[in-house]
C-alpha positions in Angstrom: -18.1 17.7 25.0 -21.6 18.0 26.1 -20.9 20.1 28.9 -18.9 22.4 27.0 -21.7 22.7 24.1 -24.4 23.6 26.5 -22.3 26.1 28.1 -21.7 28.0 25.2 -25.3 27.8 23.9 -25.6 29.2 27.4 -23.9 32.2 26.9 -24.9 33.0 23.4 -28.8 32.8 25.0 -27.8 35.8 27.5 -25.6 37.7 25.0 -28.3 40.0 24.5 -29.2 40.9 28.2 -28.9 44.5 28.9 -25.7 44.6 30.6 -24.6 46.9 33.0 -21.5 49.8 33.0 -18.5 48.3 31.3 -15.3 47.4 33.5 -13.0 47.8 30.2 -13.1 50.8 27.7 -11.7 51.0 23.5 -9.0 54.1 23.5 -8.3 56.0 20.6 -6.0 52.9 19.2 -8.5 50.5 19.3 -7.0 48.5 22.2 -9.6 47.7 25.4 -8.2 48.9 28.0 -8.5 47.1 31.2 -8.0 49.3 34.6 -6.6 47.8 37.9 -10.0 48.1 39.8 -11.2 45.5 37.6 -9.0 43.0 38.7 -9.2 43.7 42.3 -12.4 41.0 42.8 -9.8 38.4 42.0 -7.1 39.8 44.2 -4.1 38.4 41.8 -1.1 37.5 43.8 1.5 38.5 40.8 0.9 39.8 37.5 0.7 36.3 36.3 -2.5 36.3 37.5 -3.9 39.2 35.9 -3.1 38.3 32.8 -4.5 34.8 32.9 -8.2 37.1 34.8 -8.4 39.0 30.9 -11.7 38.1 29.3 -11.3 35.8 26.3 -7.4 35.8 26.3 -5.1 32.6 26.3 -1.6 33.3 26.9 0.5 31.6 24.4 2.7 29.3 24.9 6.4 29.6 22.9 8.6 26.6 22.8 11.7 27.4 24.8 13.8 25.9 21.7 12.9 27.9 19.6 15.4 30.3 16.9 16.0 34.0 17.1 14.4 36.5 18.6 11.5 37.4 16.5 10.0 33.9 16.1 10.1 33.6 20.0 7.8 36.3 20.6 4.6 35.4 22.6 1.3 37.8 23.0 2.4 39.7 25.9 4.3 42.7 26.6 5.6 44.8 29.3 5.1 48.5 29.4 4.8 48.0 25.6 8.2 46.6 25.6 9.0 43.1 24.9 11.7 41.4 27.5 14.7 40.8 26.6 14.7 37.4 27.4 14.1 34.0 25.7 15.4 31.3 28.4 12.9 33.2 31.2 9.3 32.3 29.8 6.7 34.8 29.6 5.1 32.7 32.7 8.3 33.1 34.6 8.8 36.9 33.9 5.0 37.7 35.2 5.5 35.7 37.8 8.5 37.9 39.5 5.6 41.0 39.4 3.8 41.7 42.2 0.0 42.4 41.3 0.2 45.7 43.3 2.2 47.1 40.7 0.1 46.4 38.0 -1.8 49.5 36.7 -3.7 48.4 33.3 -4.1 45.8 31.5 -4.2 46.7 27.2 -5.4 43.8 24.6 -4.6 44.8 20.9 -3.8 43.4 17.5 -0.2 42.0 17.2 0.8 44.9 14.9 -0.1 47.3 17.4 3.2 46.2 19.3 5.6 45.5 16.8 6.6 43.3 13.7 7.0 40.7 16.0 3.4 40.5 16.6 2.5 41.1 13.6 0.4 38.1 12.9 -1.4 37.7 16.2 -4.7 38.1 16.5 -4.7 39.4 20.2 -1.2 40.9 22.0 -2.0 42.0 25.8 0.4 45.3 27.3 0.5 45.1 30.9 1.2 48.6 32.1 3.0 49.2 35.5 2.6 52.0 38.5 5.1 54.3 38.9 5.7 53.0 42.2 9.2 53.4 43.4 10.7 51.1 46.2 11.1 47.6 46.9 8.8 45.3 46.2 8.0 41.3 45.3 6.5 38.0 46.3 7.9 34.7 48.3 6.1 31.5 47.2 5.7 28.1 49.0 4.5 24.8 48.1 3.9 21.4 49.4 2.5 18.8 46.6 2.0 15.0 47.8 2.1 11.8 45.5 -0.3 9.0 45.9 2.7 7.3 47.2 2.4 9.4 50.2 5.8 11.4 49.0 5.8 15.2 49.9 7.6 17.5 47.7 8.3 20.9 49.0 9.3 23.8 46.6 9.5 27.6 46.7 10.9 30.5 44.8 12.3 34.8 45.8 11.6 37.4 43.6 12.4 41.2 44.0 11.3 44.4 41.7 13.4 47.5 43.2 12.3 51.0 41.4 15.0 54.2 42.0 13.6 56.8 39.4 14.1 55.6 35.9 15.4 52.2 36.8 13.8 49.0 38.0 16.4 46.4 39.1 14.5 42.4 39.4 16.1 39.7 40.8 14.4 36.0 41.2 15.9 32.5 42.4 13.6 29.8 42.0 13.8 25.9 42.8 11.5 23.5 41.5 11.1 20.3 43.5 9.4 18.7 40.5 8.5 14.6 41.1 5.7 12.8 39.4 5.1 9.3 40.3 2.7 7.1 38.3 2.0 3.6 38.3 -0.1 0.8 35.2 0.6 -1.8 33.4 1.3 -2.7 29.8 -0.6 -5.3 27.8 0.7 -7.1 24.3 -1.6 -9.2 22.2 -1.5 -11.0 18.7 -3.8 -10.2 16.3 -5.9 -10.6 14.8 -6.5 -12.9 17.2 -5.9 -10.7 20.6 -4.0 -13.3 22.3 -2.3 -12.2 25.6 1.5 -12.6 24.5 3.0 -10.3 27.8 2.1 -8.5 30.2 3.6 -5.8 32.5 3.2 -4.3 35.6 5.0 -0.6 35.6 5.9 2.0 38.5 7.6 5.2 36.6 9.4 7.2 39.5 10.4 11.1 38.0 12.3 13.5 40.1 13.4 16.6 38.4 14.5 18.9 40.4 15.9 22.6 38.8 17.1 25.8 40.3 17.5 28.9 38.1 18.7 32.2 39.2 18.1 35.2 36.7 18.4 39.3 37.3 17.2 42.5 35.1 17.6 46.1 34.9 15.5 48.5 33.2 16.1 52.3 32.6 12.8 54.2 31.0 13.2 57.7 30.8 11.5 58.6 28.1 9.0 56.3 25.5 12.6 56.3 23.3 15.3 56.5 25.4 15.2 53.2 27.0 17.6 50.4 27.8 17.2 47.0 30.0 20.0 44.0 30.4 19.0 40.6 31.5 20.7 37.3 32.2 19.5 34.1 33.8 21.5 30.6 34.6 19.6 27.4 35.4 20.9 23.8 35.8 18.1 20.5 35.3 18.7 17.3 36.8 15.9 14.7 35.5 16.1 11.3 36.7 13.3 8.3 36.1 13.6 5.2 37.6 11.4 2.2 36.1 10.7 -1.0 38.1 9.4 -3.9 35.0 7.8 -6.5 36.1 7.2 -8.5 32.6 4.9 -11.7 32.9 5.3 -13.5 29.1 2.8 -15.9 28.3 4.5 -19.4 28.6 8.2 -18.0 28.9 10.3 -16.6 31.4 9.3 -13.8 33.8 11.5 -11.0 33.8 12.9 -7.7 36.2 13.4 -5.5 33.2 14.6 -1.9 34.8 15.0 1.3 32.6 16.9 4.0 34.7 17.4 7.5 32.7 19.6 10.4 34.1 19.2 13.8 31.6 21.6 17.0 32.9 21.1 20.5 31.3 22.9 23.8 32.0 21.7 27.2 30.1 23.0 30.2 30.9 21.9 33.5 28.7 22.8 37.3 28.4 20.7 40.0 26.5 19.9 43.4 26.8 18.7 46.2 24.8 19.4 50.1 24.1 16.3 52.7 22.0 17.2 55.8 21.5 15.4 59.0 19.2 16.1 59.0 15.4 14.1 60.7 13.1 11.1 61.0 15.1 11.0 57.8 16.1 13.1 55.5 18.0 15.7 53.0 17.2 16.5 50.1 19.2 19.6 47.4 19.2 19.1 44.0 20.6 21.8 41.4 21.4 21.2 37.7 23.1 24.1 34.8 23.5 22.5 31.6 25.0 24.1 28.7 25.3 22.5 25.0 26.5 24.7 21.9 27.4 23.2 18.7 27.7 24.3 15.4 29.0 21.3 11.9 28.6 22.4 9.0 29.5 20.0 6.2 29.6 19.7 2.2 29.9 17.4 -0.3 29.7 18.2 -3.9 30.5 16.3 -7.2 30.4 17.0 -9.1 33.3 16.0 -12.9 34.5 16.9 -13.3 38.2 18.9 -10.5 38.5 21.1 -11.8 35.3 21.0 -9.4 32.4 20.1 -11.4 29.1 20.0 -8.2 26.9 18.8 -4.7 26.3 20.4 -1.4 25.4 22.4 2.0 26.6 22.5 5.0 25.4 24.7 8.4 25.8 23.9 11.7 24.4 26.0 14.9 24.6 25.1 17.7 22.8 25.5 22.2 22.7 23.2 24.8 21.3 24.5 27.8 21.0 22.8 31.2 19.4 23.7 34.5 19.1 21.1 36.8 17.7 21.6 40.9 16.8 18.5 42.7 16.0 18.1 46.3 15.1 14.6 48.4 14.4 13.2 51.5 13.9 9.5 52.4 15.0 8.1 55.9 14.3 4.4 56.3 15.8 2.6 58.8 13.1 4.4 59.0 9.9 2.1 60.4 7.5 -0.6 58.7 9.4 1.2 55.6 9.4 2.4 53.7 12.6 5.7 52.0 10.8 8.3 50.2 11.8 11.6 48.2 10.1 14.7 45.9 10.4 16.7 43.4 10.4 17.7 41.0 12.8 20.6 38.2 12.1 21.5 35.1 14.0 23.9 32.2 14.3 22.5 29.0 15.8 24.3 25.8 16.2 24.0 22.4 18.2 26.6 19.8 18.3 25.7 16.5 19.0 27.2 12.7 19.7 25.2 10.2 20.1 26.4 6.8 21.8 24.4 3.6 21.3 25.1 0.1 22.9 23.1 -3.2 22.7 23.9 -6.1 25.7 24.4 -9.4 24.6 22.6 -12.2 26.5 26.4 -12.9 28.9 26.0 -8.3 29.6 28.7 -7.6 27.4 28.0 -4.3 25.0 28.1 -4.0 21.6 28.4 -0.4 20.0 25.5 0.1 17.5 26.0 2.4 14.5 23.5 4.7 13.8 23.2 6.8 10.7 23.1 9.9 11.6 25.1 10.2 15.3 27.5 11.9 15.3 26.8 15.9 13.5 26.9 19.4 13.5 23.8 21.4 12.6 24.7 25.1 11.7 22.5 27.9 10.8 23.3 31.3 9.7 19.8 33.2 9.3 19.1 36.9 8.6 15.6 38.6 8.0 14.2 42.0 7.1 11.0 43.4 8.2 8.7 46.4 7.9 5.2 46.5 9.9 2.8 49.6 9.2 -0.5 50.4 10.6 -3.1 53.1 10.3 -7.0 53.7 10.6 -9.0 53.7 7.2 -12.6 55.3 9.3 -13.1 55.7 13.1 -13.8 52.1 13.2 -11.6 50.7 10.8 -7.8 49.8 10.7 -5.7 47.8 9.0 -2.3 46.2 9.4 0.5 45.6 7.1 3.2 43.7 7.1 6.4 41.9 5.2 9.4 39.8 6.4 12.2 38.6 4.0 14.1 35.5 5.1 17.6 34.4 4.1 18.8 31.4 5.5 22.0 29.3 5.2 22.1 25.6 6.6 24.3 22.9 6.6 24.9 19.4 8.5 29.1 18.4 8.7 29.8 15.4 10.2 28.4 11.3 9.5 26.0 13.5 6.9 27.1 17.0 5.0 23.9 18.8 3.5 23.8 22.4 2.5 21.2 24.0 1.5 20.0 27.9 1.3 16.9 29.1 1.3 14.4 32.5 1.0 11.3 33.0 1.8 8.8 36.1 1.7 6.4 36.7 4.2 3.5 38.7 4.0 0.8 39.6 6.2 -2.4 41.6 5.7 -4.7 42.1 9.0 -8.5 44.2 9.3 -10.0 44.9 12.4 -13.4 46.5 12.5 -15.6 47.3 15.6 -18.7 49.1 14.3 -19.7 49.3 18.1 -21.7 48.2 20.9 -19.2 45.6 21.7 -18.6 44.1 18.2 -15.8 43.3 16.9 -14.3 41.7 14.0 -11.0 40.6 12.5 -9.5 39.3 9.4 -6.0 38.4 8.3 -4.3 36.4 5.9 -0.5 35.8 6.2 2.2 33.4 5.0 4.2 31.4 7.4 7.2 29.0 7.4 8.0 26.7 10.2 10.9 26.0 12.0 12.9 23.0 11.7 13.8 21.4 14.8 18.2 20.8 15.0 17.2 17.6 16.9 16.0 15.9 13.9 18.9 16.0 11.9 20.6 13.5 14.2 19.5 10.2 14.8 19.2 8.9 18.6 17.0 5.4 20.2 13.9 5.4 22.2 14.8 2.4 25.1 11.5 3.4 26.4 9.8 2.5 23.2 12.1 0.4 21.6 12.8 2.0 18.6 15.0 4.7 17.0 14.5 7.4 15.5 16.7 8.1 12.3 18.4 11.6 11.6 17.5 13.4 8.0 19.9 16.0 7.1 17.6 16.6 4.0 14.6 18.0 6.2 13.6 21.7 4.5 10.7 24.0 6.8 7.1 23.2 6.1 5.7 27.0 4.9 1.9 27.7 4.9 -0.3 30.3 4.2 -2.8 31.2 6.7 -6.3 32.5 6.3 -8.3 33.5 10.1 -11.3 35.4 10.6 -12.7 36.4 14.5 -16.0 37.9 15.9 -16.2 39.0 19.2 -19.1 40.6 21.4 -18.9 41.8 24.9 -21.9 40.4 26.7 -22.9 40.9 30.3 -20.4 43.8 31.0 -16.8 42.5 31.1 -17.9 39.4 29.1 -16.7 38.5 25.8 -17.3 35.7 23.3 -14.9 34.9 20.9 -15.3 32.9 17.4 -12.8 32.4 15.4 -12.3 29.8 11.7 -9.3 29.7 9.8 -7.8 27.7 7.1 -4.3 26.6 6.2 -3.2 25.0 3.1 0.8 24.1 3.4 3.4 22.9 1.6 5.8 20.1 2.3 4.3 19.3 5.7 6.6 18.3 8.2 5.8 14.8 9.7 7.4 11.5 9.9 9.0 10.0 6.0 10.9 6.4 5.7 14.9 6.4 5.1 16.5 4.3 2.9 18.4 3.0 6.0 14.9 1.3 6.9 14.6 3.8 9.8 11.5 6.3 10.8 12.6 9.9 10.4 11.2 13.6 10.6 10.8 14.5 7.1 9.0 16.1 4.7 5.3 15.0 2.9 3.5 16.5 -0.1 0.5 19.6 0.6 -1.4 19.6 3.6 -4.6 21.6 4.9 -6.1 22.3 8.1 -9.5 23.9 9.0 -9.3 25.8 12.2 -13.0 26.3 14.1 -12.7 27.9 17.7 -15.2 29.5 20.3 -14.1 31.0 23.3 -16.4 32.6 26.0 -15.5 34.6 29.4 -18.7 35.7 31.1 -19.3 37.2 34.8 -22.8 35.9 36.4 -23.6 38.5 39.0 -26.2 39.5 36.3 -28.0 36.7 37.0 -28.5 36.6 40.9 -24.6 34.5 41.6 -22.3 36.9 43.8 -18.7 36.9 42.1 -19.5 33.6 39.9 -17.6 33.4 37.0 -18.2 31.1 33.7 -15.1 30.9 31.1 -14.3 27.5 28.6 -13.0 27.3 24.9 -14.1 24.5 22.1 -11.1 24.3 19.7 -11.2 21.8 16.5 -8.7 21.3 13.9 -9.1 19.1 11.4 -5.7 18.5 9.2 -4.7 16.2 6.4 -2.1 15.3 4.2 -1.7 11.8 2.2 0.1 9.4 3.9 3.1 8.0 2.1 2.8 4.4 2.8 -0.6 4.0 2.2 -1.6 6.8 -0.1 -4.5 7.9 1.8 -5.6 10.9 3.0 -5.0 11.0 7.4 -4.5 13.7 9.6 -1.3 15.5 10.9 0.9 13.4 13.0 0.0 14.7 16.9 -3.1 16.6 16.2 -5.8 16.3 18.7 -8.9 17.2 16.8 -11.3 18.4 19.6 -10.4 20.3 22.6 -12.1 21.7 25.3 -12.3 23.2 28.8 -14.5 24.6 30.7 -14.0 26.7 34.4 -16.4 27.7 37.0 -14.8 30.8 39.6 -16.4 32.2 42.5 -15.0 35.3 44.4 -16.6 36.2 47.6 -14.4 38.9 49.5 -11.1 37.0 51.2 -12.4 33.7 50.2 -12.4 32.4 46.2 -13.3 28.5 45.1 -13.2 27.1 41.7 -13.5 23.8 39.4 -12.3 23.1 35.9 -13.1 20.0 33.4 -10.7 19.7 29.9 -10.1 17.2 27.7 -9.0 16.4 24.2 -9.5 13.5 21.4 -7.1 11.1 20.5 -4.1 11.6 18.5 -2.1 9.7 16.7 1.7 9.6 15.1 1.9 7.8 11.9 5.5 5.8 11.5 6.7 4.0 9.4 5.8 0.5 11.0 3.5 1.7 13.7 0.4 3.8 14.6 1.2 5.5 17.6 -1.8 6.9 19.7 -2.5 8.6 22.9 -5.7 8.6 24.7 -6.3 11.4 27.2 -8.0 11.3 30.4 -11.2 12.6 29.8 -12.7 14.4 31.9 -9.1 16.1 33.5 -10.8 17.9 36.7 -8.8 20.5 39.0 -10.3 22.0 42.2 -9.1 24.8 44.0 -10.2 26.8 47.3 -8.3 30.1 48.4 -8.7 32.2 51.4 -6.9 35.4 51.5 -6.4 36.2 55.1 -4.4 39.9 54.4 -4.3 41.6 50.8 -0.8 40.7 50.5 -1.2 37.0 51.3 -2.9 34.8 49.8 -3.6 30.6 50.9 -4.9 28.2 48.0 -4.9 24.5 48.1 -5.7 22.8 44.9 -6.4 19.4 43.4 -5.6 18.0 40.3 -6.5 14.8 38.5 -9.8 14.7 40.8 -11.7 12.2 38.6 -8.8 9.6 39.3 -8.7 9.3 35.7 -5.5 7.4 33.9 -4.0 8.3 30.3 -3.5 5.1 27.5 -1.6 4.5 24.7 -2.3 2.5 22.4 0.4 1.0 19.3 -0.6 -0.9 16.4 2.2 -2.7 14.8 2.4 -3.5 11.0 5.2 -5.7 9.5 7.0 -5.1 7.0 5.6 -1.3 7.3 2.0 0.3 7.1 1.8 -0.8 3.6 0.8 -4.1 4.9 -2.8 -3.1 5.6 -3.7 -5.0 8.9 -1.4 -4.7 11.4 -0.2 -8.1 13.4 0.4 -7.1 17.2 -1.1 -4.0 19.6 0.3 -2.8 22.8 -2.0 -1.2 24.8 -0.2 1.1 28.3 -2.1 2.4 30.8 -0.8 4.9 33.7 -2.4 6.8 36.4 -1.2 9.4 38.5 -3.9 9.2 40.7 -5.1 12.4 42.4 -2.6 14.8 43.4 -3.2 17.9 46.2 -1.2 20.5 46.7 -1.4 23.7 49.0 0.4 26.7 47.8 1.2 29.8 50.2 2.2 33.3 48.5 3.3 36.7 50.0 3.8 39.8 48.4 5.7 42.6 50.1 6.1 46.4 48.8 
């Protein structure tokens, strides 16, 4: 934390240095505009890359789970366009662009791009050449375990331009494996006793290969039309040798083995065409996801099983999502646009649970919730408008109107409709000489996850985890405020503080079934305080050095409802930080990185759950680009050696008992883990 604070009183010291010709410009929209020459001291690979080399900007991460097509939005676009894709990540989708073909880089206000964006504070457009041709990038890699394993994996992509069309086609395979090795310590208390102790070795191969394609046709800013579809298959696999040592009983070979398949396969596309001088635009996306866990954990002595459990989970998520819009540019000064997007989303879902008897013979287990269907039909409407008040003014409007329809059939029926209005008011000033400064204020309601209807056991953890068909979305309203200033050219430094105040906050509830379940607690706030800083340091005598970090805090609460005490959010880390040092000189580039995060904790209903990070996480990398088009980095993580803990307080008979009356503590350690990656673009 020390590191980080220093840095950033660094750069708020040199933020008033004369600095020389800016590398990014403000157009006429108030978006900075970033050319291609700026990026060129970095040489990006893909256009991955580029985006992640933009001043001051995080790319956003969207959970691949995640309903219809609006809520699933990140904060970048294509060509102004959005992709057409949910199952292909954002990551993924950059990725398959080469960096030649990358002519600008534009970083706006969400509403500046849609009403999908609307309540982002920052949305980046990466604009492409006109290049025609064939072009793309082949990518190797070789990682290596502590174990001495080596994992090879690679992927193909391929961007092919014939006048108005651009054809992409990618096939990727992931050789993923993560080996990590610690032990696990249980103690009485309060009088921290040794009662077990065991020695762990957690062996994770997850190998996936996905195969996706696109076509685009732009002929005209509204007379567009693109079609996409992607299949991937997952086969995750961990193997766990147990040695358990109990103090003054019998030592035992307990093994947990867990074999998880998923399939997805999904189709999209859309069409835009000119109405009214503007454009309309029809969206359609069918995704389906099956998914097969099957998982046991046994306690053996000498080979004999004398208990344990095994578990069998099948399960299908299917969506279909149909959304229409239409955007007009300059309506009476006005950048507008409206519509309405519907979906269906349901997941199916059996759930098989078996305890062992001490002679190996199973017992089925009944669970509350195992065996349910989760179906949602949703529609919303939205309008978005924008315009300038002054020269240096604008401000964004926007309102979404949700109907929703729910139900659980099955062990459980619920039904339940709900409505929700969602407004959003943004500001954004610069007055000039690099300032800028934002305001918004917009309400928001959460997502409920289908998964937490249905009730399913943790053999890793020993527990279960009880379904709640009554679960309703958390909804919030959100207040942010940013400042910005360039400093030291193509610099920026970023502060941003928010606050939330939200209404039945999702987190973990008892069931009258005695079980821990998702559910729903009373009002909740959180106070968001960020700083973010991006700064080149060839102004001050280092040759192609580069300084960027961020400090995040977030402090939540809610009361707890066993022991009516205010307590934060369950799995909120308060403080984060990172912190990166980059040097580019000509074909050869070198860089470090430190992060880290607090402690965070998930309140149950008969345990405190808590996960300690590593801290300090340090990364390394060194690249040598020996052609333009080829580029050699081999990179380190984990280079501290550091390991992660968990720590579990156990209360009996539930947190109202104030002192809890055993901890486990479990320690793991990947150790340090190189890995030399080889990429070549071509085109």
């Amino acid at each position: 934390m020390v590191t980080m604070r220093v840095a950033l009183a660094a750069v708020v010291a040199v933020a008033g240095i004369a600095a020389p010709a800016l590398a990014q410009t403000a157009d006429t929209t108030g978006r900075t505009v970033y050319e291609a020459a700026f990026f060129q001291q970095f040489q990006p690979a893909n256009a991955l890359e580029v985006v992640r080399r933009v001043p001051g900007f995080t790319l956003e991460q969207v959970e691949e789970d995640v309903r219809g097509f609006g809520s699933a939005a990140g904060n970048v676009v294509i060509n102004g366009q959005r992709p057409s894709s949910k199952s292909d990540t954002i990551e993924v989708v950059l990725a398959r662009i080469p960096g030649t073909r990358v002519a600008r880089v534009e970083v706006g206000p969400g509403t500046a791009f849609g009403a999908e964006y609307s309540g982002k504070a920052q949305v980046v457009n990466l604009i492409l050449t006109g290049d025609g041709g064939l072009a793309g990038t082949v990518t190797g890699a070789l990682r290596r375990q502590y174990d001495g394993a080596h994992l090879p994996e690679g992927s193909v992509s391929t961007l092919l331009r014939r006048g108005s069309s651009t054809f992409n086609a990618s096939v990727a395979v992931i050789n993923n494996e993560t080996t990590e090795e610690g032990y696990d310590t249980l103690r009485a208390l309060p009088s921290g006793d040794l009662l077990e102790y065991r020695r762990k070795i957690n062996t994770v191969r997850s190998p996936n290969v996905s195969v996706s394609g696109s076509w685009d046709y732009n002929a005209s800013q509204f007379e567009t039309g693109r079609f996409n579809a992607r299949y991937a298959i997952d086969r995750f696999r961990l193997s766990q040798t147990n040695d358990v040592l109990p103090v003054g009983g019998t030592a035992r070979d307990d093994r947990l083995n867990q074999r998880f398949h998923f399939d997805e396969w999904e189709v999209g596309g859309d069409v835009q065409r000119p109405l009214l001088g503007g454009g309309v635009k029809l969206i359609g996306l069918a995704t389906r996801r099956d998914r097969i866990n099957r998982e046991r954990f046994l306690l053996r002595v000498r080979s004999d099983v004398i208990g344990g459990n095994e578990q069998q989970v099948r399960s299908r998520r299917d969506e279909a999502v149909l959304r229409g819009l239409w955007t007009r540019p300059d309506l009476n000064g006005w950048s507008v646009e409206t519509g309405v997007e519907g979906a269906i989303n349901r997941l199916r879902s059996k759930v098989d649970l078996f305890g062992f008897a001490q002679n190996g013979a199973p017992t089925r287990i009944d669970l509350p919730v195992d065996d349910a269907t989760v179906t949602e039909h949703r529609a919303e409407a939205f309008a978005n408008a924008t315009r300038s008040l002054t020269a240096k003014l604008r401000m964004d409007l926007a309102l979404n109107y949700e109907v929703s329809r729910l139900t659980v059939a099955g062990d459980a029926d619920a039904e339940r409709s709900l409505r929700f209005f969602k407004p959003k008011l943004n500001l954004d000033w610069r007055p000039g000489d690099g300032w800028r400064a934002q305001a918004s204020i917009a309400r928001t309601v959460a997502q409920l996850r289908f998964e937490d209807f249905i009730s399913a056991a943790e053999l890793a953890n020993e527990r279960v985890n009880g379904g709640n068909a009554e679960l309703v979305p958390q909804r919030s309203w959100e207040a942010l405020a940013t400042i910005e200033k360039q400093v030291l050219g193509d610099g920026l430094v970023k502060i941003e503080l928010g606050y939330t105040r939200t209404s039945l906050v999702q987190d973990r509830v008892p069931t009258p079934e005695g079980f821990d379940a998702p559910g729903n607690l009373g009002d909740g706030t959180s106070k968001i305080a960020r700083a973010t800083f991006d700064v080149p340091l060839s102004r001050l005598a280092i040759k192609g050095g580069r300084i960027s970090g961020r400090l995040s805090y977030l402090g939540t609460s809610v009361r707890d409802p066993y022991t009516g005490r205010q307590r934060p959010f369950s799995g909120t880390s308060p403080f984060i930080y990172e912190v990166n040092w980059r040097q580019d000189l000509g074909d050869f580039a070198w860089g470090v990185g430190f992060s880290g995060d607090d402690p965070f904790t998930f309140y149950r209903r008969d345990e405190l759950d808590t996960l300690y990070p590593g801290n300090p996480y340090i990364t390394a990398f060194a690249e040598y680009r020996p052609a333009r088009s080829t580029t050699v980095t081999l990179s380190v993580d984990n280079l501290s050696d550091i390991s992660t803990r968990r720590g579990r307080l156990f209360f009996a008979p539930d947190r109202r008992t104030p002192s809890p009356f055993r901890v486990e503590d479990r320690v793991r350690n990947q150790h340090i883990l190189p890995y030399l990656t080889i990429k070549h673009n071509f085109g």
